[in-house]
N, C-alpha and C positions, 0 to 999 in steps of 0.2 A: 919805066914800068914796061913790063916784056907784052907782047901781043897775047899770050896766055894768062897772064897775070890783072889784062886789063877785061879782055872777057869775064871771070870770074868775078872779077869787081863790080861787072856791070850785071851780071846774075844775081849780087847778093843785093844790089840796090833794089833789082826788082822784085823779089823774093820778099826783102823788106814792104816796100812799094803795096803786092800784094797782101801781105798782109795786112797792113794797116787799112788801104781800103777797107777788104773784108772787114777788119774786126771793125772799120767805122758801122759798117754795115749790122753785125754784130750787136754794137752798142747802142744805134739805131732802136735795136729791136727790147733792148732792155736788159742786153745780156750780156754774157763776158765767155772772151776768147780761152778753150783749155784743150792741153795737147790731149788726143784722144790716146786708147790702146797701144800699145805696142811700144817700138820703139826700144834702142838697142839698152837704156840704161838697165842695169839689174834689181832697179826698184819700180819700174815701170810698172806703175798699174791699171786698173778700170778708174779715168776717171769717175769725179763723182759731181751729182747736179741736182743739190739739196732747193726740195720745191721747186723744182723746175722741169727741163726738159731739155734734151738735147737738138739743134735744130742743125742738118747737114748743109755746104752751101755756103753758109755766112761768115767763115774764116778758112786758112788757108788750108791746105790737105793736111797736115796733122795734127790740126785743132775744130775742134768743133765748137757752138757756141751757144751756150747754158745759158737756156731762156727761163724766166721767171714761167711760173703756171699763173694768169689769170685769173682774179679772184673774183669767186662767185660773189654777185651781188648780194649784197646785205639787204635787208628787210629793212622797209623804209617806214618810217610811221604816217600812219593815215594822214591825208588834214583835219584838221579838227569839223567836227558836225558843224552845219549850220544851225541856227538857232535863231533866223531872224525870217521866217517864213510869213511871222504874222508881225512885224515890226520889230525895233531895235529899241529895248525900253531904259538904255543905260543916254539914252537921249534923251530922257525922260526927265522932267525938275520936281520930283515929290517934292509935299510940303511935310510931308514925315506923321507922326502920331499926333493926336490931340490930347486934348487934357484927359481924360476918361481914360484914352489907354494907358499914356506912359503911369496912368497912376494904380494901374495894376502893380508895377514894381516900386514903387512910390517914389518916384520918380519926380522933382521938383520944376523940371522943365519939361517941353514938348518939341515935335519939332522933330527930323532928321537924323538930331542928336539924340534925340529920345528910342527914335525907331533902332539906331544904330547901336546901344545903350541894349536894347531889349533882344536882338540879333545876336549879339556879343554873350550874352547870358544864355541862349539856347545854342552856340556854336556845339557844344560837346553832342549834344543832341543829335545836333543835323547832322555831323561829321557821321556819324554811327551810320546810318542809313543813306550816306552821299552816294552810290552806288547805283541807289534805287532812285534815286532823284534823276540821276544821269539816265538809266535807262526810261523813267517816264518821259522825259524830256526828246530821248532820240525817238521814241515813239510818237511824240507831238510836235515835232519839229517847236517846240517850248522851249526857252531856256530851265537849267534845272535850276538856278536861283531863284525865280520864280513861282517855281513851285515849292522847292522847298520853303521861301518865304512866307508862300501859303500856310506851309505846316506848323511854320513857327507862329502865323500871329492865331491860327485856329487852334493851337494845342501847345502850342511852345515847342515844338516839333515831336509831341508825344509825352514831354516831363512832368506835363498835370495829369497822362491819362493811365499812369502805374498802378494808382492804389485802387481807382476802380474800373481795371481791366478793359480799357479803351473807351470807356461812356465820357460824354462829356457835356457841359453846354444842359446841366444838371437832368442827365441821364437821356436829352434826347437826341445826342448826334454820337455816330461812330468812328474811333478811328484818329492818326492822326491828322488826316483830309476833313475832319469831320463829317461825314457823311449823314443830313438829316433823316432820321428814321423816320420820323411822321409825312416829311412833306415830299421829298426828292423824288419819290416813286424806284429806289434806288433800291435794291439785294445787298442795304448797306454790312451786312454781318458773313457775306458771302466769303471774306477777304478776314482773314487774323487782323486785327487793329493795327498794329506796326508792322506789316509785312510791305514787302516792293509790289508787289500784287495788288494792295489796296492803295496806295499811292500810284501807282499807274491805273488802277480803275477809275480813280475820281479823277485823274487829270485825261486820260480818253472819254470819261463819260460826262462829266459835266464841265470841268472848266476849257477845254479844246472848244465843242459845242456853243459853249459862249458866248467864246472869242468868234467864232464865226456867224453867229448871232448876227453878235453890236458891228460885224464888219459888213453884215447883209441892210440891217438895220440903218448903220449910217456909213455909207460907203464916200462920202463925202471928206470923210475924216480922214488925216494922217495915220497911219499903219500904228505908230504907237502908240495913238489916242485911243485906237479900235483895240490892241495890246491891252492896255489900260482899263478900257471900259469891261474888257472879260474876267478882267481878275475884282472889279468893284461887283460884276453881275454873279461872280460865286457866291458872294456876301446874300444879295438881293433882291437876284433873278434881272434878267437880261432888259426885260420892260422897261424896271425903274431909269436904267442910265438913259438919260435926255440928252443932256449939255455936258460938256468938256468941263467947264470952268463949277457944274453942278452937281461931279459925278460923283461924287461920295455922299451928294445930300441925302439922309434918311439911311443910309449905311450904319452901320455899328459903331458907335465915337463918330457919327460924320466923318472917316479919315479913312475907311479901307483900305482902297485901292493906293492911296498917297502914302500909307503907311507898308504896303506890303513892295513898293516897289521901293521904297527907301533901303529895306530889308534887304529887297533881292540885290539893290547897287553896293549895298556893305558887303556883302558875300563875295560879290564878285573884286572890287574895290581893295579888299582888307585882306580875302583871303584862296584869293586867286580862284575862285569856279567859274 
């Protein structure tokens, strides 16, 4: 090889050389080596750098190198609400409905199964207005199975109170919250019967109150007992819960609060809330 001939050889290894570095460099960045402008062929065009961009530098002089554009971040979804402000009531062991209730729907047994049995039959209900369950809920840092639960065992979540226009509880409570007209001291007609508005009224005005009650009251207790004891004192006033083991005594069927939290773990259990 001639002394001209070996030069040229040793130009074209580094020309090579160079570029590859570059284009490591290049590829580095996410992008890829492309001849720019010019250039003697007669089809020579404007390269092109679809979603991207041109970046000078990163390959050799007559290539440039087509970096991707950077994609704006995407919107992340929230984390979900807390819901355990005032205890975590799916740690909770109901003993579910008793006799009296499940034989509202004439139900042969009692029990868990029964509560869950009577959840199942108002789901189309509750579904309808889940919305407003959810927003009372972020408003009371409450789970919303629980209040919906509420809804169903005081109204069935609204399916008894169609034909006479929200009355219930033979004409003295409102709503599907039931709201007592004679006793609560409540603006219980303030709120359309099935509206999100009256379901968040009763669950900021009396069952939240409650709960904070029985947790003033017996601050001794586990958060889900004190949980517990505010959905038994919807039923019959915050005074009556004494005991854990007594807290549904003189409640409605002896079973409220056992029955509404069996309710609120089907919901959540069976049908994801």
């Amino acid at each position: 090889m001639s002394k001209m001939g070996y030069m040229a050889y040793i130009l074209v290894v580094f020309a090579l050389l160079c570029f590859y570095v570059n284009a490591d460099q290049c590829t580095y960045r996410g992008g890829q080596c492309k001849r720019s402008s010019g250039g003697w062929w007669f089809w020579s065009r404007r390269p092109s750098c679809y979603n991207g961009r041109f970046v000078n530098g990163l390959c050799s002089s007559n290539y440039k190198c087509c970096v991707p554009n950077t994609p704006k971040p995407t919107k992340t979804t929230p984390p979900p609400v807390s819901y355990q402000c005032y205890g975590d009531f799916m740690k909770l062991n109901p003993t579910g409905a008793g006799k009296l209730t499940s034989g509202q729907d004439w139900l042969k047994y009692t029990g868990v199964r029964a509560s869950n049995k009577m959840l199942d039959t108002d789901l189309a209900e509750l579904n309808k207005r889940k919305q407003c369950y959810i927003r009372a809920g972020r408003n009371s840092c409450i789970h919303p199975a629980i209040i919906a639960a509420i809804a169903s065992r005081e109204s069935r979540g609204g399916r008894l109170l169609y034909a006479s226009n929200g009355l219930g509880d033979k004409k003295k409570a409102w709503g599907i919250m039931q709201c007592d007209l004679h006793k609560s001291g409540q603006d219980c007609k303030k709120y359309k019967w099935d509206s999100c508005d009256h379901i968040n009224h009763m669950t900021q005005t009396v069952l939240l109150p409650f709960v904070k009650t029985i947790k003033r009251n017996h601050p001794s207790w586990a958060a889900k007992y004190q949980l517990k004891g505010g959905v038994a004192a919807y039923n019959f006033g915050p005074g009556n819960v004494q005991t854990i083991p007594g807290m549904d005594d003189k409640t409605t069927g002896d079973d409220y609060s056992n029955d509404v939290i069996a309710r609120a773990q089907r919901l959540v259990k069976a049908y994801g809330w």
